[in-house]
Each structure stands twice: as structure tokens, then as C-alpha cells.
Steps between C-alpha positions, in 0.01 A plus 500: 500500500596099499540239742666197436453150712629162527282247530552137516450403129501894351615795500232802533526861360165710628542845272250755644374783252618836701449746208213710422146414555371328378691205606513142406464213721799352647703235249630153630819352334513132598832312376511156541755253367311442119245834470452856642151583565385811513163593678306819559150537667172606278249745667333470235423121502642477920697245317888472503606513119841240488696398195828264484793571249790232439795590625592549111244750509597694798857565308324610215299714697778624693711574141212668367518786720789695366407402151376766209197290315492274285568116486756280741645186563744445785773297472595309782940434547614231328193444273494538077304776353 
């Protein structure tokens, strides 16, 4: 399950883990105009764990997906390989 919100300066996707137990904390996608953040809390630590990605890296991320392994480099319209 997902929820998605608009804030005033982002856009925020909430995924909540509904599959089998054990489950994972709930994960919060932040978008904002240069970065995504991501964010998850840390029993562990009672800490919440957040790391930024580029929007560069958020395409690479998202193109990495459907990918086989191995070793990739987008190319963006318009630009010389």
C-alpha cells in the first residue's frame, strides 16, 4: 500500500510494508525540486535512517529496475555517447 501527498515544496510517497511478517518499517519518498530523499525509521538505533540521491540518480535508480546485471550508463535525449 502507498499514499501519495502534495505538500507545499514536495511531493510525498509513504509505501507501507503489507507482506509477510516480518515487516519493515514504513518508507518516506520526499521529492523536492533538486533531490529525493528517502527516509525510514531505525528500531534499532530509534533513529530515522535518511539518504538524498540527485535527481540523476533517481533515473538511474529508476532504469535499473528492469535491467539484467551488469554495468550502465543512461543517456539522456539529445546528449553524445
Amino acid at each position: 500500500m502507498f499514499s501519495i501527498e502534495h505538500d507545499f515544496d514536495a511531493t510525498i510517497v509513504t509505501l507501507v510494508d503489507e507482506g509477510e511478517v516480518p515487516l519493515q518499517e514504513d518508507i518516506v519518498i520526499s521529492s523536492f525540486e533538486e533531490c529525493v530523499t528517502v527516509e525510514q525509521y531505525d528500531a534499532r538505533t530509534d533513529t530515522m535512517q535518511k539518504i538524498t540521491l540527485s535527481w540523476t540518480q533517481m533515473r538511474d535508480l529508476a532504469a535499473a529496475i528492469d535491467l539484467p546485471e551488469g554495468v550502465y550508463r543512461r543517456v539522456e535525449k539529445g546528449q553524445k555517447r
